[in-house]
Residue, then its C-alpha position, 0 to 999 in steps of 0.5 A: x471504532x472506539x470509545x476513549x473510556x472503554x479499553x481496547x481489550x473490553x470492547x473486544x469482550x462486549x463484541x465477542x472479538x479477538x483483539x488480533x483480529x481487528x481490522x478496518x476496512x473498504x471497498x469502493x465506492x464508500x467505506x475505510x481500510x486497514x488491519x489491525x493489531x493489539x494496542x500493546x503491540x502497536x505500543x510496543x512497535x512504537x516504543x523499537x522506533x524512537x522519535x529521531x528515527x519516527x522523524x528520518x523515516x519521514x524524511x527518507x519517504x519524502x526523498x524516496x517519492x522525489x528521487x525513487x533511484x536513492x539508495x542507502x548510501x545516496x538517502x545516507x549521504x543527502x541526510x548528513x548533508x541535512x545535518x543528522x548523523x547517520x550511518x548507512x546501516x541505519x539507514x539501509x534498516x529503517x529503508x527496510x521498515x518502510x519497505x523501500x526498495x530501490x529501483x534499479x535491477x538487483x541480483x538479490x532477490x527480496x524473497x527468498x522463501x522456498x514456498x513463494x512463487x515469482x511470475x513473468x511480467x505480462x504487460x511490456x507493450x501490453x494495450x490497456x483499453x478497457x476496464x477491468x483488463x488489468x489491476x495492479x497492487x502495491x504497498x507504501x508507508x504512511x507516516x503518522x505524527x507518531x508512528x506509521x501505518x502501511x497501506x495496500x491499494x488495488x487499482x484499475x489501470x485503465x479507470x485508474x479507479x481504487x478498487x479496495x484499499x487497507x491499512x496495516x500496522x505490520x507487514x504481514x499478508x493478512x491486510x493484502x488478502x483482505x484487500x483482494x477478497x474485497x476487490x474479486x468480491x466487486x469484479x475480477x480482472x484478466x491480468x493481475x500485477x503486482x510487484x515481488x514482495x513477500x506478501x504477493x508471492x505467497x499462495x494465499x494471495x496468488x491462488x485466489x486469482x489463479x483459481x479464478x482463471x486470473x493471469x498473474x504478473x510480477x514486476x521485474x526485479x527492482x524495477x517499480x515503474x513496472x506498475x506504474x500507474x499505483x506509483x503514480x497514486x502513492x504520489x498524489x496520495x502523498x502529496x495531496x493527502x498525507x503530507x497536508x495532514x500529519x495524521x496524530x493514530x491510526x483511526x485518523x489515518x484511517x478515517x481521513x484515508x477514506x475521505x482522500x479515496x472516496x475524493x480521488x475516485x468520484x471528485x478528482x478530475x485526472x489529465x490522463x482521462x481527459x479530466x474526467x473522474x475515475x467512477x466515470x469511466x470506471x461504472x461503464x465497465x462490462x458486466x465482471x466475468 
């Protein structure tokens, strides 16, 4: 969406939106992702983050998705060791922006918020042997040329198939809540799981499953290879996508997401399914309950 001599703010009025409401978005099968925000606030978040942090946060994703054990002090140690200067708190904050949380097992918990809810873990030792059994959630940060985005994916872990998928220039829910109502607008799983941030332990994202007589699980407390198969994706999202490219705004991110997607479920053959593509193993799904 856009046109380069129209403003944001009148293409809202000719289409009758709210500029906050903007949003792209995708379910599979075809179609992009994302929530948006303002232009002044996506310009104003830009201007809190200057280019040398821009550039340490690409810096500090690329190690994360190396050594998923760093901490602040071992990201702050290896990016002296690279020739910045850097202290830990600045480190640990722009860890923090990115949403990157270290996997080893913490007594403090991520949220805290008295409304949120936290469920057990249902899948240790759990048999995935079927489509539709159990979908997973996560969000990772995708850095842009200038700026960055966050994106939310849900997964099939038996197909490994992307169900829907949703970028956002903030963290709120909003963008998580769109990707699920799309997914449960396609199929509904028997477990969904996710890990304990703010955005899934919140009732507006929880309850929609729970109303659907959906089980909910909850990685343990730090502990990212719960959800191991999304982990996975974010690696070869990365690696084989994001990385390669350099995206230069958030409709390229977008645009090119939606390529990768459409690629990675009905193109890319994957070992794990003795090299077939995730839509085929994914379309011999039962009929959705």
């Amino acid at each position: 969406m856009g046109h380069k001599e129209i403003s944001i703010s009148r293409q809202c009025e000719l289409l009758n939106l709210c500029r906050s409401s903007l949003y792209y978005s995708f379910q599979g099968g075809g179609g992009h992702g994302g929530h948006g925000e303002s232009r002044g606030s996506r310009e104003s978040r830009k201007s809190r983050e200057s280019s040398l942090n821009l550039e340490l946060m690409k810096r500090i994703d690329r190690k994360y998705l190396e050594h998923p054990f760093y901490g602040s002090r071992k990201v702050t140690a290896w990016l002296k060791d690279q020739g910045y200067s850097v202290n830990r708190k600045r480190v640990s904050r722009l860890m923090n922006v990115m949403d990157i949380h270290v996997i080893y097992p913490r007594k403090k918990r991520r949220c805290a918020h008295p409304d949120h809810r936290v469920f057990p873990y249902l899948l240790k030792g759990t048999d995935i042997n079927r489509v539709n059994q159990v979908w997973s959630t996560d969000i990772t940060y995708i850095p842009m040329r200038k700026g960055f985005v966050y994106l939310a994916a849900i997964m099939d872990w038996y197909s490994r198939y992307v169900v829907s998928w949703e970028v956002s220039v903030t963290l709120e829910m909003e963008f998580c809540i769109s990707a699920l109502a799309r997914a449960l607008s396609t199929a509904e799983p028997e477990i969904f799981n996710s890990d304990q941030g703010v955005q899934f332990t919140s009732p507006a994202f929880y309850q929609p499953l729970l109303d659907r007589g959906i089980a909910v699980s909850m990685d343990g407390r730090g502990r990212a290879f719960d959800n191991i198969f999304i982990e996975r994706l974010w690696r070869s999202v990365k690696q084989e996508e994001v990385y390669l490219k350099g995206y230069s705004d958030v409709p390229e991110a977008v645009s090119e997401l939606g390529r990768y997607f459409d690629f990675y479920n009905n193109e890319r053959h994957h070992q794990a399914l003795g090299y077939k593509k995730p839509v085929e193993i994914y379309s011999q799904k039962e009929v959705s309950r």
